[in-house]
Structures are given as structure tokens and as C-alpha cells.
N, C-alpha and C positions, 0 to 999 in steps of 0.2 A: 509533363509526365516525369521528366527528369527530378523534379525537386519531390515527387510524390508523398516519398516520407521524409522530410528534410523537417525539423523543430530546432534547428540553428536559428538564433536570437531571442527561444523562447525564454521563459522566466518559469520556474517551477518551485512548490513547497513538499515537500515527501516529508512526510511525518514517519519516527521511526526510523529514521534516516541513519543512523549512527550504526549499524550494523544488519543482517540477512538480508530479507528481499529490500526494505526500502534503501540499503547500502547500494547495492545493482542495479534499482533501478536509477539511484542518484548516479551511478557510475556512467552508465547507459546515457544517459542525456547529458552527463558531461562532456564525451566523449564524441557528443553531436551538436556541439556548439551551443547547449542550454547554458543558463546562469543558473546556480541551484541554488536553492536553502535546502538547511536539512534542520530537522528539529528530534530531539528526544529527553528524555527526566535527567540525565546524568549529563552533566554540564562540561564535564571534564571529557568523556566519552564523545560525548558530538562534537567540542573542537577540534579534539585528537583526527576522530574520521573524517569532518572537515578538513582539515590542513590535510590530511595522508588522500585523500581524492582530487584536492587541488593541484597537487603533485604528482599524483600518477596520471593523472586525465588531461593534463595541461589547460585548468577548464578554471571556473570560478564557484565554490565551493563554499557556502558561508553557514556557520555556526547560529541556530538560535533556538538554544535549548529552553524548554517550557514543557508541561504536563498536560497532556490534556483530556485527563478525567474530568477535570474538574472547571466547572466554568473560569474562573478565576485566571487558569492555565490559559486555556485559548484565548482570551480575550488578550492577555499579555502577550501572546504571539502575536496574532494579527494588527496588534498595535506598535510591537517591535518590526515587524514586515512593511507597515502602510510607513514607520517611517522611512523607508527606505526604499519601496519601491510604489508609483502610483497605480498600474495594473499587474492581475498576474494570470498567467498564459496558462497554466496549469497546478492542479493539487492535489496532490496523491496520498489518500488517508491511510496511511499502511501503518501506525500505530497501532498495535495491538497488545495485549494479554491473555495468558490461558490459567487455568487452576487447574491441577488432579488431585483425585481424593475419589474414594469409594462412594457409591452413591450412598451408601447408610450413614456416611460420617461425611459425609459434603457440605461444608460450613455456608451461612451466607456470606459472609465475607468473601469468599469466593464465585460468589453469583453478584453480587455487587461489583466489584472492582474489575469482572470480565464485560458485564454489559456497560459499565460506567465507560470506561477506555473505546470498547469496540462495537458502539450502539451508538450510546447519548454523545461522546468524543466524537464523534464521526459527525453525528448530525450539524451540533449545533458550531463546527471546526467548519462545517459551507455554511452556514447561517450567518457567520460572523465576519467570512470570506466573501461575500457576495459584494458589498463594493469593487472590492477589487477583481473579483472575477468579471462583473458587467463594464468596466473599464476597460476592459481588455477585448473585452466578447464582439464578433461582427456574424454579422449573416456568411460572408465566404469564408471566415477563420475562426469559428466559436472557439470560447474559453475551454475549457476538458478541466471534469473531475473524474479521478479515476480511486474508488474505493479497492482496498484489499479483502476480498472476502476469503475463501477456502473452500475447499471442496468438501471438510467436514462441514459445512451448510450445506452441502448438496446430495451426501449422501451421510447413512449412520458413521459415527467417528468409532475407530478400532481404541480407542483409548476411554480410561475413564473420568474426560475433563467435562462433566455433565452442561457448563454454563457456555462454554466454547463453540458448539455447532450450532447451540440456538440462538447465539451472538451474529456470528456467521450469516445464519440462515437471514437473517431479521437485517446485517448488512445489505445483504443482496435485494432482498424484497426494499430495503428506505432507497436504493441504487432505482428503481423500475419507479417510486412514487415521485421523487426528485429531479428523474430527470423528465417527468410528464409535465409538472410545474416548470423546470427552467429553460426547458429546448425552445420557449415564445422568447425569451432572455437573449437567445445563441447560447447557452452554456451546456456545454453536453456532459451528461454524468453515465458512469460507465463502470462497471466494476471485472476484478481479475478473480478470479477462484485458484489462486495456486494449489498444485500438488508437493509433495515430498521436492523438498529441496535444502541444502546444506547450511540450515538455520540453528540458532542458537535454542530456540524454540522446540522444534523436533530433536535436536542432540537430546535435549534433557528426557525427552517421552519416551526416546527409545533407549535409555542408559546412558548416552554415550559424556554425562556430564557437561552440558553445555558447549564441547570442544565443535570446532567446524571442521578440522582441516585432519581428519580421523578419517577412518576406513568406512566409507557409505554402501559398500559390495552387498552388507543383507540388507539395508533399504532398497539397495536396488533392483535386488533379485526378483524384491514383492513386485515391482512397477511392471507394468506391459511392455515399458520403453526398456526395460532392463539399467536404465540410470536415474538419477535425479537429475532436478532441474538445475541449469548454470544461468549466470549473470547474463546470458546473450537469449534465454529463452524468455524470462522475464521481465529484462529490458526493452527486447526486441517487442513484445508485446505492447508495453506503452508507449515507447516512440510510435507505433501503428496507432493505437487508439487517439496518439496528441498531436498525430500528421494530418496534411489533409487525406492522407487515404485512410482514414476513419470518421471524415467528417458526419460521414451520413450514417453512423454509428450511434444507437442510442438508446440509453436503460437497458442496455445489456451486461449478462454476467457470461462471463467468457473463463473456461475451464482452462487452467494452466499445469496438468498435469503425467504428461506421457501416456494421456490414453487412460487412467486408473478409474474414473469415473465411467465412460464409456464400456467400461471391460468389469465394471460390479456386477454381482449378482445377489438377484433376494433368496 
């Protein structure tokens, strides 16, 4: 019971890695003894937060930037990864995109490049993943995938990013179809539904220009919890889900957000 949630010597991928929640949660498992990768589009950006996690974490932090909208992308990642490592303990599809635009003027460009990253990215990001997930996978220690879903898939989104919640939605549901197929495997797939947290992603939805480290007081007035989420809430969640005290944890989508979903109303 001592080591319950211990993921000390695990091996993880966070996609997205480079900054918001998959920044935390790389933090998070650095700071428990994980070895991380992190991966995002901007090459410059993911080493930077690599080296700056390496250094605050006291932890091992490695850069491997790649796309993965596009098949092309993932394949190059999990080929940069296999060479480097033979199993992996854990991979956290927290790559994402959003689009807004009115619904009368909503491009498809903007319905392609959301479901492209945070649909098809996802999927075919464990498909490609699956050697090294089964490498790793035991019946007492299964491998863990943990998708990023939102709680705009679980209820109407207050914004007008039309391709976003049905992206969302559609994560959470491939989370319940993937992990019925891999849990014969050992590999348990799992997904997080965050709420409101000091992302680069919401700065822009609510005005605030992309800035993080800005006055979040009226996002947080809206929350039940009266705050946003921090790096120890979202963290704290996947270390549970990649510990053994989530082993028996499986095709679930697990609500990360002070209560906002619980406290909707139709």
C-alpha cells in the first residue's frame, strides 16, 4: 500500500507536451520519478520546455517534436521514440486544436484540422503505439493510455468553436471502444475531461490573448470550485490513473473540472 500511487521508473509520451495541461502533466510525472518525452509542432518550443522541466523537476525531460495530424507526423514520432526506448509505460494524447468562428461563417478548414489532431491524431497516435505499449503491458502493471478529452464533449460548449465539443465528444467515446479491444492486451485506456484551467487555449476564448500567468478571477468566479484547475489537479489525476491504484480503472472518462459539469443545468 505504501507504493500505491508510485510511477517512479515509469516511461511516458504526452503529446502537446510543450506547454498547458500536457506541460503539468509532464511536470507531474517528472517530479515522481517518470522519464518523459514530450512532443509538440514547434521544434524550438518543445526543446525550450523540455530543458526548462528538466531543470525544474530534477527529472529527465526529452524533446521530440513531430505533428500529429497527419499520418506522416506520428509515424515519425513513434519511430524517433522506438529508437530510443523498447517499451512504453504510459501515453497521454493531450495534443489538441480548437477553431472559433460563427456558425454561419465556420470554415471547413476548421472542422478538418480539429477532428484531424484531436480524433484521427489520437487514434491512429495508439495504433502506431501499440508495439511498445504491449512491450511494456503485464497483467499486474498494464501499460495506461490516457486521452485528453474536455468537458466541452460532455456538455454544450459556452463558446462558438462548433468542431471542438464534437471532437471532444467523439475522444471520449474512441477512450470506452479502445479500451474494450486492449484491456485482453493489459493496456488500459482511460481518458481525463478537464475543466477551466490556465491554458493557452482558453486565454484566447476568453480574450485574454493567449497570456497564462494573467488574472483568472472571472473564470473563476464561473467554476463551483470558485478557481481553476492547477498543475497538482491534473497531474494528480494521471499519476492515479498510471499507478497501481488505477489499475482496475477502465474506458473511463473522468471529469477534471471543480464540479462545472456536475453543477450544469438544461
Amino acid at each position: 500500500m505504501r507504493d500505491l500511487f508510485s510511477v517512479r521508473g515509469k516511461t511516458a509520451l504526452v503529446t502537446g507536451g510543450s506547454r498547458g495541461i500536457g506541460e503539468m502533466i509532464a511536470a507531474g510525472f517528472l517530479s515522481s520519478g517518470v522519464k518523459v518525452y514530450i512532443s509538440s509542432r514547434k521544434s524550438e518550443a518543445c526543446d525550450a520546455t523540455a530543458a526548462r522541466l528538466s531543470r525544474d523537476f530534477s527529472g529527465e525531460c526529452v524533446s521530440l517534436p513531430a505533428s500529429i495530424s497527419e499520418l506522416d507526423g506520428i509515424e515519425s514520432l513513434v519511430e524517433s521514440l522506438s529508437a530510443r526506448e523498447e517499451k512504453l509505460d504510459i501515453l497521454i494524447n493531450n495534443a489538441g486544436a480548437g477553431w472559433g468562428a460563427p456558425l454561419e461563417a465556420f470554415p471547413e478548414v476548421g472542422w478538418d484540422k480539429v477532428m484531424d489532431t484531436n480524433v484521427k491524431g489520437m487514434f491512429f497516435l495508439i495504433q502506431k503505439s501499440l508495439p511498445l505499449l504491449k512491450a511494456s503491458a503485464t497483467a499486474e502493471d498494464p501499460a495506461r493510455v490516457i486521452n485528453i478529452g474536455s468537458i466541452d464533449g460532455l456538455v454544450t460548449p459556452i463558446f462558438d468553436n462548433f468542431s471542438y465539443g464534437p471532437s471532444k465528444a467523439a475522444a471520449h467515446h474512441l477512450t470506452r471502444v479502445l479500451a474494450a479491444h486492449l484491456v485482453k492486451d493489459h493496456i488500459n485506456v482511460n481518458a481525463i475531461a478537464p475543466g477551466p484551467f490556465p491554458t493557452w487555449m482558453l486565454s484566447t476564448a476568453v480574450g485574454m490573448g493567449g497570456q497564462t500567468d494573467g488574472d483568472w478571477s472571472q473564470v473563476a468566479q464561473r467554476n463551483p470550485s470558485q478557481r481553476v484547475g492547477t498543475m497538482e489537479d491534473i497531474a494528480g489525476l494521471a499519476i492515479f490513473l498510471s499507478s497501481r491504484a488505477g489499475a482496475y480503472t477502465v474506458g473511463e472518462t473522468i471529469a477534471c473540472d471543480g464540479g462545472a459539469v456536475a453543477s450544469a443545468h438544461i
